[in-house]
N, C-alpha and C positions, 0 to 999 in steps of 0.2 A: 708204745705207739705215741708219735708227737700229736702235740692236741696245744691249744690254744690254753697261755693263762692270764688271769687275771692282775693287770698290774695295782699294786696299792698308791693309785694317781686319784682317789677320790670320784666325786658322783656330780654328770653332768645333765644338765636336760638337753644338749644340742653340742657333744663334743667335734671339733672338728680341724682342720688343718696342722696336720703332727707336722714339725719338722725337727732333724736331729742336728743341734750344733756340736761337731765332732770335737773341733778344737774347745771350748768351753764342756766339753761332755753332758751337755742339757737338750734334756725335750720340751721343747715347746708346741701350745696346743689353742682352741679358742673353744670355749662355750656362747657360739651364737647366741644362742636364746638370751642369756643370760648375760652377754655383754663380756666375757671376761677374758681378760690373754690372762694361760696358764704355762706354767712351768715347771721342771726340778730336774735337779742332776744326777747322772746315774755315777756312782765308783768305780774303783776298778775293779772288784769283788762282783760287781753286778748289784750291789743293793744299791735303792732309789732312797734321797731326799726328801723331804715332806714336799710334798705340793705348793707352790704356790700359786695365788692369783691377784691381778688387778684389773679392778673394774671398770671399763670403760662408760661415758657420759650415752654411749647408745651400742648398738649392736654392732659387733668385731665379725666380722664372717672369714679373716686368714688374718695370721700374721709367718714372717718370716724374719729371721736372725739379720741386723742389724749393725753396722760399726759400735752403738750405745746400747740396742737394744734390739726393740725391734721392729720395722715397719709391718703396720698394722689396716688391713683393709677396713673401714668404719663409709655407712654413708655413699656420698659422692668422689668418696678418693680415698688417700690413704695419706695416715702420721705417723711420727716416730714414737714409741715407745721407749722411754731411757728404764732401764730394769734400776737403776743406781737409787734413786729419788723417784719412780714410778710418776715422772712428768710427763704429758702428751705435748708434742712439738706443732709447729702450724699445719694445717692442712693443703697438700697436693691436688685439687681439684681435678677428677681423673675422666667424670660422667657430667659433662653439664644437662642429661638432662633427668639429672635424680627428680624428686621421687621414682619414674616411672622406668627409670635403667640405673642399678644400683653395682656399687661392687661386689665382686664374690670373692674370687681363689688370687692369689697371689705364686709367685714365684720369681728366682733370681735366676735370669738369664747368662749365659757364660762369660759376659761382657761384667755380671755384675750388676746389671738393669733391672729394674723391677720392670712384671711381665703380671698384668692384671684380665682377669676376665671381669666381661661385663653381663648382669641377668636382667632380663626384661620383667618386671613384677608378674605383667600380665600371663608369661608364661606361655607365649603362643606369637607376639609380635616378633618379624626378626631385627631389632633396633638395637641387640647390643654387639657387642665386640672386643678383641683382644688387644690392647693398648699397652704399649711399653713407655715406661714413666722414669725419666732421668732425674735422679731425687737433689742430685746437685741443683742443676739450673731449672728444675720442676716442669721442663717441655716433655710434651707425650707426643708419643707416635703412633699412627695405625696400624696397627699390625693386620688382621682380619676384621673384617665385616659381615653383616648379614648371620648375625650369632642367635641364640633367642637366649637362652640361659647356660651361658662358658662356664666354665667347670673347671675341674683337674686339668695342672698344667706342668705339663714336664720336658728336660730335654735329652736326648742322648749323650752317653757320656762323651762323645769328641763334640758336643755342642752345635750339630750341624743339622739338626732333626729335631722338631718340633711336636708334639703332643699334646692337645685339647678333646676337652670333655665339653658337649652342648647336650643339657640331662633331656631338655623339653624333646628334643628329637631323637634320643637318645643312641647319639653318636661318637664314638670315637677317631678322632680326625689326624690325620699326621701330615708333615710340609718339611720339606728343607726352610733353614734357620740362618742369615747371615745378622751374626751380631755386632758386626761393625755396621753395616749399615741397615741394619733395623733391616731387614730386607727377608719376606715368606715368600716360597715357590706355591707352586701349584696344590692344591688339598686336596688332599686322598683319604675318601672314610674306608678305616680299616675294621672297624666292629660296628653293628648296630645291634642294638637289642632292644627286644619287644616287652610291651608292659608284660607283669608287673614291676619288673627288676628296673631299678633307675641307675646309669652310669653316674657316679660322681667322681672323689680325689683318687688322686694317684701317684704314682713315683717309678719311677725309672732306675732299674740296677746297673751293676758296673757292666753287665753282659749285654745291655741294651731292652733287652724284656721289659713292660710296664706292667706294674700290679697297681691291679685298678677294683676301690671297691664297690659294691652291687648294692645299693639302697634296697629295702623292701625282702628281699631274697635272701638275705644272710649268707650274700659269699664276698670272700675276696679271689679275682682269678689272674692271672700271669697269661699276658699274651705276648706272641714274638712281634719285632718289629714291624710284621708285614700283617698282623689282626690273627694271627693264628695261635688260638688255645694252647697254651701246654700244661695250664694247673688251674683245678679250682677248689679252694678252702672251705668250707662249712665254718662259719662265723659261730661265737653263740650265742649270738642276739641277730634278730633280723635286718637292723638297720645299720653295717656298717658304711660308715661316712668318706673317709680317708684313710692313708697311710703310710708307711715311714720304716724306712732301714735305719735300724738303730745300730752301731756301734758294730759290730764284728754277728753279721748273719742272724740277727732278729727286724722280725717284720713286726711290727707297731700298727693298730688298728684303732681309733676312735670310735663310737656310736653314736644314737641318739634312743629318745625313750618313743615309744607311739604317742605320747600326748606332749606336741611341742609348746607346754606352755611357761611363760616365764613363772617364776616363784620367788618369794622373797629371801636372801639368806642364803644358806646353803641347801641342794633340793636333796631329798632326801633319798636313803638312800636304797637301789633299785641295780643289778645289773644290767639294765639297758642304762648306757650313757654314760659306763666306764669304758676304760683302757685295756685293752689286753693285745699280749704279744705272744709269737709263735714262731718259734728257735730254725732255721733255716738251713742250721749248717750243725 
């Protein structure tokens, strides 16, 4: 029977935003709480790298693969990350109106644009939004408004179809996507789900499907393009966060522990807030 295993990627209190860098064959990952973009490479054997991490000067909540490294959600906007020298570059100013609208989820749009959600602290205002940020000339754009806390963000693979998570409402949303001209159609919520289960990250396969995981509930489920269920996983920890197609038909899950507190060092160690992955193919 396939069953979910445990990767030896170490122990996080707030694991979160997997992504898979194919051409470098590395996962990359963020411990919110704890401030850290994390990483390691897998072989071609299938065995994993030692983990690494760097610690950022405050709280990381996404990063994504980079020309150096990798941009990093932090704050009011998002930096680069150089993996080389583990230097942070100037910051993008993405939310002028942090504290009270902070970043959360990142993602690269098919243009190659970084595609940020915004979460309102309060958790109930609708003042955030999804903003597309040109890391060249560092202008953003509107994408959606009227958000409360944006979430998982993904796109279909011919990059014409858009997917946002808003957890506080707990909605999943979809739009056509022009990435030449920054340009979202009409939004259509395709899944809602009722407490206790909270929508958060997610990722989009080559067939179009999005697996999205389920805060609180301990599932990750697969729905079709149009909100319609076709799979749900039994997690083994309740709170899985995000996740990630790794390399050739493994799905890649983050966590978090029930008690989101920072700690000093490394936190110790608990399966709630490891990595585990579950063979697809």
């Amino acid at each position: 029977m396939t069953s979910w295993r445990e990767l030896p990627l170490g122990d996080h209190v707030l694991a979160e935003s997997p992504r898979w860098d194919a051409a470098r064959r590395r996962l990359s990952w963020v411990d919110i709480v704890q401030g850290c973009v994390c990483w390691a490479d897998l072989d071609g054997a299938g065995r994993w790298g030692s983990a690494q991490r760097f610690r950022m000067p405050e709280l990381a909540t996404a990063a994504v693969p980079s020309p150096r490294g990798w941009w990093v959600a932090v704050g009011s906007g998002v930096v680069e990350l150089s993996r080389d020298d583990a230097s942070v570059g100037l910051e993008h100013m993405v939310s002028p109106d942090f504290p009270e609208v902070r970043t959360n989820d990142l993602a690269l749009d098919p243009a190659g644009r970084l595609v940020v959600s915004l979460f309102t602290e309060d958790r109930v205002s609708p003042r955030a939004a999804l903003v597309r940020l040109d890391p060249g000339s560092g202008v953003t754009t509107l994408l959606v408004s009227d958000v409360v806390t944006g979430n998982g963000i993904g796109f279909s693979p011919d990059g014409s179809r858009m997917y946002w998570v808003d957890t506080a409402r707990g909605t999943l949303s979809a739009a056509s996507y022009d990435p030449v001209e920054a340009a979202v159609g009409p939004t259509a919520v395709i899944v809602r789900e009722p407490a206790p289960g909270r929508l958060d990250g997610l990722v989009v396969d080559g067939s179009g499907d999005v697996w999205l995981a389920v805060w609180d509930v301990g599932e990750v489920r697969r729905y079709g393009p149009d909100g319609t269920l076709r799979t749900t996983l039994a997690t083994p920890v309740s709170r899985p966060s995000a996740v990630a197609l790794v390399g050739s038909g493994l799905l890649v899950a983050t966590t978090a522990r029930p008690d989101l507190a920072r700690v000093d060092g490394h936190p110790a160690p608990d399966p709630e807030g490891r990595l585990y992955a579950y063979p697809l193919s």
